[in-house]
N, C-alpha and C positions, 0 to 999 in steps of 0.2 A: 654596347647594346642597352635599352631601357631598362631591364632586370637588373643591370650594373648597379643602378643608383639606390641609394638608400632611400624610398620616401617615408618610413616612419621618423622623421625627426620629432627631435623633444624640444617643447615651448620654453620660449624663454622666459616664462613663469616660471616653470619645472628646474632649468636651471638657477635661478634666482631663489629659489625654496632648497637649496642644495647649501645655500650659505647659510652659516648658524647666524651670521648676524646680518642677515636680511629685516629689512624697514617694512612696516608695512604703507608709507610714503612710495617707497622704491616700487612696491609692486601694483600701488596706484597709479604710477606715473609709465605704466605698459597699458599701450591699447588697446591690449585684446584680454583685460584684468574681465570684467565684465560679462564677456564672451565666455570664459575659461570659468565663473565661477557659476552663472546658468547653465553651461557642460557640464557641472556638476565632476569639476576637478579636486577630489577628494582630500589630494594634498592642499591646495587653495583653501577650500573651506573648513579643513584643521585648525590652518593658518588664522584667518579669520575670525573664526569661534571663539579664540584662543579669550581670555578676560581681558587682558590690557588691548587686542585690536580691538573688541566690542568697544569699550570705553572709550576710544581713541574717534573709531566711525562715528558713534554718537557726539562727542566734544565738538567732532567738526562739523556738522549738522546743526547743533547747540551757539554755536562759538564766534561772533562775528571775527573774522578773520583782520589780518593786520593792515591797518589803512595805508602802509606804505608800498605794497604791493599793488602791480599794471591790472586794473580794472577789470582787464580781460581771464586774469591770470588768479584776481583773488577768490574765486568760487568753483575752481577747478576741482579741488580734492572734495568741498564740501557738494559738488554735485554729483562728485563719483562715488563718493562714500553714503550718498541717500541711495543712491541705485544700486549699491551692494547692498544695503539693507533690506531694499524691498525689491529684490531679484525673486523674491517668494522660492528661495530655495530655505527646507527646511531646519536644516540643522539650524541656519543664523535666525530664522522664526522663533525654532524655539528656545535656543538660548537667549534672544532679547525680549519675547515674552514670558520668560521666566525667571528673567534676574530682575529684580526689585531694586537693585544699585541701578540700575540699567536705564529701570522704567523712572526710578527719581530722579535721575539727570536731564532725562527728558521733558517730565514735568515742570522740572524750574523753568526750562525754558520761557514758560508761561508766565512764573513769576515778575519777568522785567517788566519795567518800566514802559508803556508804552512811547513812540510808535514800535513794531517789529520790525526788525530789517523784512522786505517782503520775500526777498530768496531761500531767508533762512526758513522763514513762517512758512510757505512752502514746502519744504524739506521736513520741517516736522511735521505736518499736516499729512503728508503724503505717509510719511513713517509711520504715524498712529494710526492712520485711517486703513495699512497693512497691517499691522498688530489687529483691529479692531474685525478686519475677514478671518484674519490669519488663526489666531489665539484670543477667541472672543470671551471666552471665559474668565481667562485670564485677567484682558488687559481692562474688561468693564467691569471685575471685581474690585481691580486696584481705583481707577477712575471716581468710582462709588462710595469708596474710601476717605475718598478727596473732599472736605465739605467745600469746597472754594472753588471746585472744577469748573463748573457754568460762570464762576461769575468771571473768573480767570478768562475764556472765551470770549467772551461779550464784552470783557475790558477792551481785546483786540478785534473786536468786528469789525473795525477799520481793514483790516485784513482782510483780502476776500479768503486766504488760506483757512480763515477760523469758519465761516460758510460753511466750506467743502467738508471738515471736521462733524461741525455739527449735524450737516445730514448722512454721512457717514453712518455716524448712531444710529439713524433713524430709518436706514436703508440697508446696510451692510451687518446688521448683526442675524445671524440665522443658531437655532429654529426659531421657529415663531413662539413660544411661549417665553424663549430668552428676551424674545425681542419687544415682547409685549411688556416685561421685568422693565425694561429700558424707558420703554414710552411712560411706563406708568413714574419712573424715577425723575424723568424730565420733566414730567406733568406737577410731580411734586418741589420738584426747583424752581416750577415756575417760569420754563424758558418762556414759552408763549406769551405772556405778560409781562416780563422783564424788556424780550424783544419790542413788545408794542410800547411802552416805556420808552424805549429810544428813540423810535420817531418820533412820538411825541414830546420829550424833551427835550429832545440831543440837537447840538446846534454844531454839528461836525455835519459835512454835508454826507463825505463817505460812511459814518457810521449811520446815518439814517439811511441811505439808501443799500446797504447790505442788510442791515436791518428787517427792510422791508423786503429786499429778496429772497431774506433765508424764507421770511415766513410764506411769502410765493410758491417759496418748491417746498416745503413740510406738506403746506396744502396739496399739490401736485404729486407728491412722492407721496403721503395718507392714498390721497384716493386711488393712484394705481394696486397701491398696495389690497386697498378693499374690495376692489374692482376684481384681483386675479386672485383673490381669497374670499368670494361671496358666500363661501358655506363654511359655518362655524368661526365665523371671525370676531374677536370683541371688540369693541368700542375704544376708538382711539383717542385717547383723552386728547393731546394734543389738537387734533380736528375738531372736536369736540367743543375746544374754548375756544379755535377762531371763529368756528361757525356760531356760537352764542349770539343772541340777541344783544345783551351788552357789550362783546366786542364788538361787533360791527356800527353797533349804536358810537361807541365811542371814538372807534376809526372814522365816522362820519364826523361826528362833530372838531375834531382835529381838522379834517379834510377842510372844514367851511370858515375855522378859524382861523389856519395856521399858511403857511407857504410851502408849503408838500404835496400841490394837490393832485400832480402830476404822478408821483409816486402813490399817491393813497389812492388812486383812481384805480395804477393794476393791482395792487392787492386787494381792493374794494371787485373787481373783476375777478378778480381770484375765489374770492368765496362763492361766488353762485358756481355751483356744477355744473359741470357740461349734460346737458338735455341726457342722455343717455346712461347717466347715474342719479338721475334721478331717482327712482322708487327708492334706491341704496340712500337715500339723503330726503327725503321726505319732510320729516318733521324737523332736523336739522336746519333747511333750508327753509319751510316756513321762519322760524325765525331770524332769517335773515332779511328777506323779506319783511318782515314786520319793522324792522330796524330802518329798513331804505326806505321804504314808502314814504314815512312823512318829509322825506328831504325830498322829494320827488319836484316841488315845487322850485328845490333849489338849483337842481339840476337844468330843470326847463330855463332856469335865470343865463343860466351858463349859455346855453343855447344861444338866447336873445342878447345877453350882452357878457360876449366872452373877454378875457384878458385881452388890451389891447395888444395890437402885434404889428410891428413895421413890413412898409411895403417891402415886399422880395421880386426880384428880377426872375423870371422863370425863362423857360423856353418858349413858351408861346406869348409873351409878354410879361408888362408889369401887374403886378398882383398887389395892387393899393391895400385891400383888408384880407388876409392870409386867413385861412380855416381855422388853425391854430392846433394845439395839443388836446386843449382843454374841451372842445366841441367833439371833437375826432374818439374823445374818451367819451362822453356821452353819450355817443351812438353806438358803440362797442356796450356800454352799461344799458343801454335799452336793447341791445341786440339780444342779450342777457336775460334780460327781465321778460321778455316776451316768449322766451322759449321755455320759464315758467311757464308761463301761461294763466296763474294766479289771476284769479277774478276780479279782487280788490286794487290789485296793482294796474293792471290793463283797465278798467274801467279810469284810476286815476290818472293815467296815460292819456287816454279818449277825453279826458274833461279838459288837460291840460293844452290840450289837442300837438301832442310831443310828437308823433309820425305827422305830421304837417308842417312843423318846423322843418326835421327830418330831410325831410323831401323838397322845400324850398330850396334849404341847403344842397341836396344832390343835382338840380338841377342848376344851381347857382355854382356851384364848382365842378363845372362840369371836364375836369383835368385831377380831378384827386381820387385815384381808385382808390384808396385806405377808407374814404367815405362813401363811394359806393356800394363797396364789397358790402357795407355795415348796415348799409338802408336796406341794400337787397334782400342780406337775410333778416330783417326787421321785416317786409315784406310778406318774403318765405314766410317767416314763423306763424304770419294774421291768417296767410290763405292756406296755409298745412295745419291746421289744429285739429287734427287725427287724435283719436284715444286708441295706445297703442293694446296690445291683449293685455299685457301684464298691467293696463292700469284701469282696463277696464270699470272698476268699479270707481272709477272718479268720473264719469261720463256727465253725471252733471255740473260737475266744476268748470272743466272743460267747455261745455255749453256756454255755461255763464261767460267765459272769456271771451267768445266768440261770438257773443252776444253785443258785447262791448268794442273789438276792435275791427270785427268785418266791415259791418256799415259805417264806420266811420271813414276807413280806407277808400271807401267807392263813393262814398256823398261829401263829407268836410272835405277829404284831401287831394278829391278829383282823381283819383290815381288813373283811371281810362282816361281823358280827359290831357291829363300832364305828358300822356304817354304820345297820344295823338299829335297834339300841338309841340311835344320835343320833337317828334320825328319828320314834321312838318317843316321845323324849322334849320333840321337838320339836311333837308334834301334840301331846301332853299339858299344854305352856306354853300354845301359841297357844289352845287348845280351854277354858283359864281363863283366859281375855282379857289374853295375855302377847302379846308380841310374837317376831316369827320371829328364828330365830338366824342371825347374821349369816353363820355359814359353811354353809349352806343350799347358794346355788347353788352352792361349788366340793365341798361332799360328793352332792349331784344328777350334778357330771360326772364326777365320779369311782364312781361308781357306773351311771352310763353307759358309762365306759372299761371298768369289769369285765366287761358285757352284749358291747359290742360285742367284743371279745378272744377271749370268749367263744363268739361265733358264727361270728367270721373274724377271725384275726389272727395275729400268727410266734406266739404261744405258746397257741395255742387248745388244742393238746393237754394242756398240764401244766394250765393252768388249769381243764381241763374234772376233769380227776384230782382237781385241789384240791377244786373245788366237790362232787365227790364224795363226797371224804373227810371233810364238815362234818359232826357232830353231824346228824342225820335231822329234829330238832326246828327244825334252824337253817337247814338246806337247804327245809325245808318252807315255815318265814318269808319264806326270801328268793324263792326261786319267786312265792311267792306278791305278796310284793315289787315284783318285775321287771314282773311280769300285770298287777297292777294299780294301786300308788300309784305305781310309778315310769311306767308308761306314761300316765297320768292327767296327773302331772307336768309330762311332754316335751309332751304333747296340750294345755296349756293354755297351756303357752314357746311351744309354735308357734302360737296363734290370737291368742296377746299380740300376738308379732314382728308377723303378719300384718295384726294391726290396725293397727298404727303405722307399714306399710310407706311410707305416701305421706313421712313423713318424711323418708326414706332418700334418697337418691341411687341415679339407676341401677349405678355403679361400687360403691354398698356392697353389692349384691343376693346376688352372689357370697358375699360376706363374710359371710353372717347364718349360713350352716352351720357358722361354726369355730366348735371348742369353747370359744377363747378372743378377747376382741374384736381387734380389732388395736391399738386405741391401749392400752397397757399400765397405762398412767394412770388411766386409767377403770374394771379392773381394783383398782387399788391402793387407789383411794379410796372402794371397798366396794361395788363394782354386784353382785348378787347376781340378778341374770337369768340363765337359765339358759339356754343357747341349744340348738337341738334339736338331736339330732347323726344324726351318716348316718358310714356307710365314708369313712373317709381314712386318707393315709398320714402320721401322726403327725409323720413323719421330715421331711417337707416342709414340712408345714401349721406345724410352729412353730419353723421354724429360726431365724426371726427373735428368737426371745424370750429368745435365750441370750448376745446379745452383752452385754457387760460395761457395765454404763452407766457413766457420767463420774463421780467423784466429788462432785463439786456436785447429782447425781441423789440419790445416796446419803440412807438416812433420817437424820437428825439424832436423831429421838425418836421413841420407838415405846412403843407400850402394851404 
């Protein structure tokens, strides 16, 4: 019968722990070590604790292993022995954040010579960055201790493991007054300027471009961090000095001298805030702004005559002059600047006549959603210039901006006009059995944005003036427009959506009104659905879509 059997059997860790002269090799090489000691198998992590296995797990973690061993086989123990360490079971926590032999074995590691092995560098990375949640008192006292610790890192920023380290620090240390001890310690090493040092001098390609990512996510990890601590938070030095007028100042002139400018484009992207931290970055962001502006001209160069680029084979044919990186990031840095809204900047936009380029360009690539998305909300940003409550008292500034890029958009850059005539030209493809152009659905919402503005919105008055002031032949097209191919348009977006709703999730239901999807992705990779639109407040609905993505996000290659 089933009662017969024994089912409590004992692990064959348990017997292996039964020998006096049990290896702790031996009880690596079982594979259920791991399982057995996040059970939190009390004789296991005796076992473990013990000094000579602490010493032993760290060596191998530490220790490039013997190059005569199968490739497969030589990072076995030191990958098991990292994941015993940071099983975040406590007894081995606090015995390796508490023994100082422990933590200077570790530290040499940093010592060698560069390069890192990158397996190990990982390994230790991961180990400190669990000390550093784990035993934060601890392990940033000893750290602290260290006068050579930052430079030790940044020796191996080649590494992406030292990255992941460095904002560790900057993210993983709680409470917050400890954590603040930390920024302020970093601020005093002088990471932020050591970092920007590297790109600017470093002729390693991976140490520049880690470089410039760590300072990506500082930027990016600062401001969430201020964003979910807006009451009683200080001042984070770190943020502090990239937002500086002379950093940014001198990340510019690098950018226009040097061969980085692809990389100094998103960290240059990086420092404007996303619109909806704004009041949190105010004066901050002025000077950053003060720093771009006078390269504003250099920018517009970029525009006109970008890095040459070889023709590329697409799908829809051959592509003799390619958009490139370089244009594709200027539109992304004006999408940026506009959502300032700065008066100064926007008027020298309007002079340089930058959204006219802009938009030759969207109409001329008319297969590169990565520059559509960027015009459109270039677009957005001219015809939503809203002062939200909280900024109320900047209502004249605001003005002023608006004063500067509305009438330009409807008289210099034709925007009714360009809108007309694409779509003219696009029923005349499709209607000789061509296929639709690919920026269809972001000139649909953009010609939506103008409707709705138009009926209800901050700048319904000058717009209605504009639309006024069109040619009589051109106001009669577009009227006529609005009645009836645009509304035809949106009437047939909403019986598509509708049909396909069972697909959806009840949480996307909501979602189907924005004018843009929420995964940005899907966007970029050419969805050209056009979704219906109704009243919103522009300010809110896409606050999300301005944070600065990661470097590793960034395009590589663009048409």
């Amino acid at each position: 019968m089933f009662w017969k059997f024994d089912l409590h059997t004992t692990s064959h860790i348990d017997q292996l722990l039964d020998r006096e002269d049990v290896t702790l090799l031996e009880l690596m090489e079982e594979d259920d070590v791991l399982q057995e000691c996040k059970a939190q198998n009390r004789r296991l992590l005796l076992f473990l604790s013990q000094d000579h296995c602490m010493t032993e797990l760290v060596n191998l973690i530490t220790t490039e292993p013997p190059a005569d061993l199968e490739e497969k086989s030589r990072f076995k123990f030191p990958n098991i022995a990292c994941e015993l360490l940071t099983s975040d079971v406590s007894l081995i926590n606090d015995k390796l954040g508490g023994d100082t032999s422990l933590l200077e074995t570790l530290y040499h590691f940093l010592e060698q010579d560069p390069p890192l092995n990158p397996l190990l560098a990982s390994f230790f990375s991961k180990t400190i960055g669990n000390l550093i949640a784990r035993k934060t008192e601890q392990v940033i006292s000893f750290l602290r201790k260290k006068d050579g610790f930052i430079g030790l890192v940044l020796k191996h920023i080649d590494a992406s493991a030292m990255m992941d380290l460095l904002l560790r620090l900057i993210s993983c240390v709680e409470p917050a007054p400890l954590r603040q001890e930390v920024l302020n310690w970093l601020s005093e090493e002088k990471l932020i300027q050591r970092l920007t040092e590297l790109i600017h001098t470093g002729k390693d390609e991976e140490r520049q471009s880690n470089a410039s990512q760590t300072l990506c996510d500082i930027i990016r990890l600062s401001r969430d961090q201020a964003n979910q601590m807006q009451e009683n938070v200080e001042t984070d030095p770190l943020l502090a000095v990239l937002e500086s007028q002379e950093s940014v100042a001198g990340l510019l002139k690098t950018m226009f001298e040097g061969e980085r400018m692809e990389q100094l484009f998103s960290l240059l992207i990086c420092t404007l805030p996303p619109s909806y931290l704004f009041p949190l970055s105010y004066t901050v962001n002025s000077s950053i702004l003060h720093a771009i502006e006078p390269h504003l001209k250099d920018f517009q160069q970029l525009l006109l005559n970008p890095p040459k680029k070889s023709a590329i084979l697409t799908t829809v044919g051959l592509l003799e002059e390619p958009l490139g990186n370089a244009r594709l990031h200027v539109a992304r840095l004006v999408a940026a600047l506009l959502q300032t809204s700065a008066p100064s900047v926007c008027q020298e936009l309007c002079k340089l006549t930058t959204m006219d380029q802009l938009l030759d360009l969207f109409f001329k690539y008319s297969w590169n959603n990565f520059l559509h998305f960027q015009v459109e909300l270039c677009v957005a940003s001219i015809l939503n210039h809203s002062v939200p409550e909280e900024r109320s008292h900047l209502g004249a500034y605001w003005s002023e901006s608006v004063k500067h890029c509305l009438p330009q958009l409807f008289q210099k850059c034709r925007l009714v006009q360009r809108i007309l005539d694409a779509w003219e030209e696009n029923d005349q493809i499709q209607a000789e059995g061509g296929a639709r152009r690919g920026n269809m659905g972001h000139l649909t919402r953009m010609a939506n944005m103008v409707v709705q503005n138009l009926e209800k919105g901050p700048v319904q008055s000058q717009i209605s003036d504009l639309i006024k002031e069109l040619p009589e032949d051109c106001r009669g097209r577009w009227e006529s427009f609005v009645d009836e191919t645009l509304r035809e348009t949106n009437r047939r977006n909403t019986v598509e959506l509708v049909s396909t709703h069972n697909l959806h999730s009840s949480s996307e239901d909501d979602d189907m009104e924005s004018p843009f999807p929420n995964d940005l992705s899907l966007q970029q990779v050419g969805s050209h659905i056009c979704l219906p639109m109704r009243k919103y407040n522009y300010f809110e609905r896409t606050k999300f879509m301005f944070s600065p993505p990661r470097l590793s996000q960034t395009i590589r290659s663009s048409r």
